[in-house]
C-alpha positions as CSV (number, residue, x, y, z in Angstrom):
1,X,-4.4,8.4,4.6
2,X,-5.4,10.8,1.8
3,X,-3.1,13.6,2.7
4,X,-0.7,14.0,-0.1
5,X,2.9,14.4,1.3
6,X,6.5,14.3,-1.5
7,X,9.5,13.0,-0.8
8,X,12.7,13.5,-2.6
9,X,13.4,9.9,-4.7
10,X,17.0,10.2,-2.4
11,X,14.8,10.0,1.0
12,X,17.0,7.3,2.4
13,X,14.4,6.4,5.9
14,X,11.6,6.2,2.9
15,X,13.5,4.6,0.6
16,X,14.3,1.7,3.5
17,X,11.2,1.5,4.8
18,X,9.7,0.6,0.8
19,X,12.5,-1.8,0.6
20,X,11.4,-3.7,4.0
21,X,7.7,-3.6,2.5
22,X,8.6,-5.1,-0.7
23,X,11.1,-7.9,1.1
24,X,8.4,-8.5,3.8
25,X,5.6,-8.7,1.3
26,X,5.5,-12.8,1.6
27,X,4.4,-12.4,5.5
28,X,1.8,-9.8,4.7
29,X,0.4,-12.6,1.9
30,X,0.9,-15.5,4.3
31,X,-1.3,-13.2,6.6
32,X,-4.0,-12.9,4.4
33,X,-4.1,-16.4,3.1
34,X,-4.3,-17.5,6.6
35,X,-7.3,-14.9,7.2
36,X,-9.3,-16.4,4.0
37,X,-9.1,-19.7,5.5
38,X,-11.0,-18.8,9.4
39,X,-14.2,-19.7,9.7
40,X,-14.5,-16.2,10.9
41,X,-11.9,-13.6,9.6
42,X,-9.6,-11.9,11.9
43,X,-7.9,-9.4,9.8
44,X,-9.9,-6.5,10.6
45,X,-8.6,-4.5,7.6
46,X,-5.9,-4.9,4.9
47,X,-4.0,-1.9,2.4
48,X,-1.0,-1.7,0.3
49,X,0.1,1.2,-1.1
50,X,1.8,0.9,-4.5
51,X,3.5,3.1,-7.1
52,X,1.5,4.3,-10.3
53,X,2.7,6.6,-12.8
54,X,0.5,8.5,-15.2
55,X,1.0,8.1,-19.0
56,X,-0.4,11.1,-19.4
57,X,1.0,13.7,-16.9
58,X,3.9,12.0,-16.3
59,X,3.1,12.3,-12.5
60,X,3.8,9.9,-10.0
61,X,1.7,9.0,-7.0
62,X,1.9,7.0,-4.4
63,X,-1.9,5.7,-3.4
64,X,-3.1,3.5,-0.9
65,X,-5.2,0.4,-2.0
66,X,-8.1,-1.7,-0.6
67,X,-9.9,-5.2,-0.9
68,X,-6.8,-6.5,-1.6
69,X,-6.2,-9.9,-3.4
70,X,-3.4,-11.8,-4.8
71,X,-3.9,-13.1,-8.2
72,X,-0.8,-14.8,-10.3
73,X,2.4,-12.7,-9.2
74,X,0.2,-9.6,-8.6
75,X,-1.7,-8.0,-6.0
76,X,-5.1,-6.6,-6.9
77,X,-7.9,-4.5,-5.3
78,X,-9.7,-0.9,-5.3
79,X,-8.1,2.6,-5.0
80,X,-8.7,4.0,-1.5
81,X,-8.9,7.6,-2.6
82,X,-8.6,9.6,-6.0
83,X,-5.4,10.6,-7.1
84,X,-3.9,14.2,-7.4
85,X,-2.3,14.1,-10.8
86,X,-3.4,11.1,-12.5
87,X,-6.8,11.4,-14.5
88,X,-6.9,8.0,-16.3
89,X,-7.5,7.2,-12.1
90,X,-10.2,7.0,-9.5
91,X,-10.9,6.1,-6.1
92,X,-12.4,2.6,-6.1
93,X,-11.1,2.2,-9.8
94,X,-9.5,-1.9,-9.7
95,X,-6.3,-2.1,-9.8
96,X,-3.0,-4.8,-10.6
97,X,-0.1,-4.1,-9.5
98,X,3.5,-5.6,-9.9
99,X,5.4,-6.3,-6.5
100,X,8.2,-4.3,-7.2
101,X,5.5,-1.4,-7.0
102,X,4.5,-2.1,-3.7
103,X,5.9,1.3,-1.3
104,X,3.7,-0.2,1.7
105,X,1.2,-2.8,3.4
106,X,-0.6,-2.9,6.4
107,X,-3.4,-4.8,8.5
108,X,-4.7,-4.9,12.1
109,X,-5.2,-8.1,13.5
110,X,-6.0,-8.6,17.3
111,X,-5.5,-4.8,17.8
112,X,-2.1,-5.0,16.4
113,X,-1.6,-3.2,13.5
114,X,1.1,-5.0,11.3
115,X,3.4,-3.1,8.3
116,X,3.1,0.6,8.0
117,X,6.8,0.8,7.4
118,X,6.7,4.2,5.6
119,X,3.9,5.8,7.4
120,X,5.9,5.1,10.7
121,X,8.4,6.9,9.1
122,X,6.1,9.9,8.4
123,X,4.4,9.5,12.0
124,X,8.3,10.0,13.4
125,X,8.4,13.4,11.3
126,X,5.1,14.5,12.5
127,X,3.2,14.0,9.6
128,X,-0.1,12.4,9.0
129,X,0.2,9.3,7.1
């Protein structure tokens, strides 16, 4: 998931598949609330991937993030890989992010693999996500 990949802002199948992420965001929560309470997690591994822009190049990436939490209205954790375009960022740099930033989540539970709305989307065009 570190390949870098743009997308016009018009993409309407990208665009829809962020949408669905950020209005199916409660069930990906509920999911990982549920997993902190087992005896013995299930979730076998958890990422969102959220918007940041750059205050210094102006550039904006779309990044996949790890160890995920959920504190206040936010969802917190590490950057998965180092960004392209914006310095002021790292992989495994701890990050907050606003909901409405959210472009993705996914987990795996049971074998099933749960979200992944936009990199389905990228699979269909034969791209790696």
């Amino acid at each position: 998931m570190s390949d870098t990949h743009k997308f016009d802002g018009d993409d309407p199948e990208i665009n829809a598949a962020i949408e669905e992420a950020q209005r199916r965001l409660p069930e990906f929560q509920r999911a990982l609330d549920e997993d902190a309470r087992r005896l013995i997690p299930a979730i076998e591994g958890a990422l969102v991937k959220a918007r940041f822009e750059s205050p210094i190049t102006h550039a904006i990436e779309h990044m996949w993030v790890e160890d995920i939490g959920f504190e206040d209205e936010k969802i917190v954790g590490t950057l998965a890989s180092d960004p392209n375009a914006i310095p002021e960022l790292s992989k495994g740099k701890w990050v907050s992010i606003s909901p409405e930033d959210i472009s993705d989540w996914v987990y795996r539970l049971g074998g099933r693999t749960f979200g992944g709305f936009t990199v389905r989307v990228m699979q269909r065009r034969g791209l790696e996500p």
